[in-house]
N, C-alpha and C positions, 0 to 999 in steps of 0.2 A: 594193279596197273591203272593207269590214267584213264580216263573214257572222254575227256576234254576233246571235244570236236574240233579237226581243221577243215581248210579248204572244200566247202561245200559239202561239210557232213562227214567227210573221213574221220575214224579216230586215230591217234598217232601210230594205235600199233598198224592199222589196215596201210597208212601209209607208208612205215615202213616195210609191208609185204611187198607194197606197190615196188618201191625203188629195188627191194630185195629179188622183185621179179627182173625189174629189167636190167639189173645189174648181170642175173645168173644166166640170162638166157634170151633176153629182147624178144622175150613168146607175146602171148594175148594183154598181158598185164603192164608192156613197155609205152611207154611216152615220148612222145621228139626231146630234143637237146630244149626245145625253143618252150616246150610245156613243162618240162623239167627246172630250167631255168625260174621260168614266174612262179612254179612253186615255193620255187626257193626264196624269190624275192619276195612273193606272199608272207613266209613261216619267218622273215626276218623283220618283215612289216610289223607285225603280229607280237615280235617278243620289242619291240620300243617301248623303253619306259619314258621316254623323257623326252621332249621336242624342243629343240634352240632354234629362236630364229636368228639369222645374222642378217647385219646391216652393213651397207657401207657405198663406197662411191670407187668409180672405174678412173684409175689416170693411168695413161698410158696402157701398158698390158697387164696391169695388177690391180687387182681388188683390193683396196683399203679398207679392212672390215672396221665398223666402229663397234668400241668393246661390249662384250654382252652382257647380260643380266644374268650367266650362269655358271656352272663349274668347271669350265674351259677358261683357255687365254686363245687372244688372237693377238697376232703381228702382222701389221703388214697384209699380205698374202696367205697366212701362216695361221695355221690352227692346229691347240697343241689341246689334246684330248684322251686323258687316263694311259701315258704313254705312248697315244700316236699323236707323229705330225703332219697333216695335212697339208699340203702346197698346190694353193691354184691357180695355174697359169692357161691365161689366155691367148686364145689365137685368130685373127682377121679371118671369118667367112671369107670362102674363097668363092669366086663367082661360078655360077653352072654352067658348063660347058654345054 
């Protein structure tokens, strides 16, 4: 088995206990939705192999990425990456009530 430390010293299997606890039972061993969450966005932080940065310039409501230096395509708005396509669209801040 692994002994590769996560999240402040857990090993992966103690964190699978963890999740397994609050899965079965929401006892002493359960977490919020909201601690549960940044674990997880932690443990996906964590397996990144590779960082693109994109560029580009805003007209109108679309982001014109200019093309990158890696193993992607962009279009447009459009970012096509190992099967998925990414589309982002933008929206006017709305004022605070």
């Amino acid at each position: 088995m692994s002994e590769r430390k996560v999240l402040g010293g857990l090993t992966i299997e103690e964190f699978d206990e963890l999740i397994e606890g609050y899965i079965e039972h929401g006892g002493p061993d359960a977490v919020s939705f909201t601690t549960f969450g940044k674990i997880l966005a932690d443990l996906e932080a964590e397996s990144v192999q590779e960082t693109v940065e994109l560029t580009g310039v805003v007209r109108g409501d679309t982001i014109v990425f200019d093309q990158p230096r890696a193993p992607i395509t962009v279009k447009d708005n459009e970012i096509f990456l190992r099967g998925t396509k990414l589309i982002i669209k933008l929206r006017e801040v709305q004022p605070a009530v």
